[in-house]
C-alpha positions in Angstrom: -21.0 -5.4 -3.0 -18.0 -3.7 -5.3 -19.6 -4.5 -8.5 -23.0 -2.9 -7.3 -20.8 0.1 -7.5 -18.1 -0.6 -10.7 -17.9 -3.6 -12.9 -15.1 -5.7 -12.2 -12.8 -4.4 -14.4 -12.7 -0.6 -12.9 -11.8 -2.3 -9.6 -9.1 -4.4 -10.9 -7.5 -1.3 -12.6 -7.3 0.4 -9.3 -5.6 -2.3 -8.1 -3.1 -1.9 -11.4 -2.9 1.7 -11.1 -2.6 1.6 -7.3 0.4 -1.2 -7.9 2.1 1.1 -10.6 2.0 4.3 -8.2 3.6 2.4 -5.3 6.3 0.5 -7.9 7.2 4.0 -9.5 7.3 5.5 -5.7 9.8 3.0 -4.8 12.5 5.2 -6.9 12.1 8.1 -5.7 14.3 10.0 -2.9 13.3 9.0 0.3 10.7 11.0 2.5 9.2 11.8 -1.1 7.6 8.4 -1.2 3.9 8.8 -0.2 2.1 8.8 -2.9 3.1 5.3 -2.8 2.0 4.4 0.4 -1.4 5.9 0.5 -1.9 4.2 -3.3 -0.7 0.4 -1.5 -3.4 1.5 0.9 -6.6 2.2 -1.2 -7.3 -1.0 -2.5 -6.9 -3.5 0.3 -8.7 -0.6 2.4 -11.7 0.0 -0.4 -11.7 -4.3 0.2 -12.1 -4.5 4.1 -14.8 -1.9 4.1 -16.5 -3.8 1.6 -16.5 -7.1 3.1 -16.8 -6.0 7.1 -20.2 -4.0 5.8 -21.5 -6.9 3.9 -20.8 -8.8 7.4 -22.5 -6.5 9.1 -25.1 -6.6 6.8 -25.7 -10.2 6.9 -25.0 -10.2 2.9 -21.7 -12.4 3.5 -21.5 -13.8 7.0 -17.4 -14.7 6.7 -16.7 -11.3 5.4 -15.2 -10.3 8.6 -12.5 -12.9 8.2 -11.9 -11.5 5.0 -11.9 -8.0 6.4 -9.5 -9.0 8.6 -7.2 -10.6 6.3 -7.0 -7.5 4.4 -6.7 -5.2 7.3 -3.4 -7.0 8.3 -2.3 -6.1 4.9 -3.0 -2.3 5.5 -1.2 -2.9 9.0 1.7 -4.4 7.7 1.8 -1.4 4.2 1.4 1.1 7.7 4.2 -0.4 9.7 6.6 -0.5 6.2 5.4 3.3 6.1 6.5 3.9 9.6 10.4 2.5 9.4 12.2 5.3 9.3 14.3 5.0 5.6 18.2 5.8 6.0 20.0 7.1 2.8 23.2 5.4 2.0 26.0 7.1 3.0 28.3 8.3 0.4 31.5 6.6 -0.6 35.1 7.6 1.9 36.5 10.3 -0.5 40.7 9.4 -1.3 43.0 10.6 1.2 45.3 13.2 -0.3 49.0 11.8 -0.2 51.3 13.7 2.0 53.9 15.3 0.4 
């Protein structure tokens, strides 16, 4: 049903790009990071759609398993989103001596 709409090959480089968004996000400060979870969303999201409609449409009967098995993925990339992130604190500055 996905190469009805792009060859192959634009759908694998949304997957690279997507995977190079969420990779760069992971250095950035924290709370400024999602870009990267809504780019680790689109393909395994734009992949459940696909397979769940061509279950629906009788075009691939087991595509809902498939569906499924991406969905989780999407569920586990929304429950990484949801942790809340904790900055490291910084280091114990030197106590001054007493004189």
């Amino acid at each position: 049903m996905l190469t009805d709409r792009c060859p192959i090959q634009a759908w694998a480089w949304l997957w690279i790009a997507a995977g190079a968004v969420a990779a760069a996000s992971a250095f950035v400060k924290i709370g400024r990071d999602g870009a990267g979870f809504i780019a680790a969303y689109a393909p395994p999201t734009v992949w459940a759609v696909a397979y769940a409609a061509a279950a629906f449409s009788g075009d691939f009967s087991r595509g809902g398993f498939v569906a499924v098995w991406y969905l989780t993925t999407v569920g586990v990339i929304m429950w990484a989103a949801a942790v809340p992130e904790y900055s490291v604190p910084p280091p114990p500055r030197p106590q001054k001596e007493a004189r």
